[in-house]
C-alpha positions, 0 to 999 in steps of 0.5 A: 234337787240339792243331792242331785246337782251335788251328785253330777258336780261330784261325778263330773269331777272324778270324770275330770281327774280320771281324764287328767290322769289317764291322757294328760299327766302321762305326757306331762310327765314326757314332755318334748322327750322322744321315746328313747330318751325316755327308756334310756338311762340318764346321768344320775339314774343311779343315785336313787336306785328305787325312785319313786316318781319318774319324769324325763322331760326335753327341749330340741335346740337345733345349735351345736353344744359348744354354742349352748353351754356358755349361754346355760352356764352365764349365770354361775360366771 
């Protein structure tokens, strides 16, 4: 009875990390990136030429960047 409960305990968690890597981390990995940000290149993409873990992720923030850009740099001032 023990070796069984330990074996359904250890299937469920292969289960659990084969499902989290198979549809979870793919869109962690994208996250709020559209499909075309993700395949273009990026500033910086050259400075590591073989990399070896790759994540784009993006925010959509409808205000025009001269809006932005005081607020994202408020704290270097």
């Amino acid at each position: 009875m023990r070796f069984h409960r330990r074996l359904v305990i250890v299937f469920a968690a292969a289960a659990a990390g084969a499902t989290y890597a198979r549809y979870l981390r793919p869109r962690q990995l994208h996250w709020g990136a559209t499909p075309e940000e993700v395949s273009r290149a990026l500033p910086g993409d050259d400075l590591v030429p073989g990399p070896s873990f790759n994540a784009t992720r993006a925010v959509t923030v409808g205000a025009p960047p001269e809006r932005i850009w005081p607020w994202l740099v408020q704290a270097l001032v």
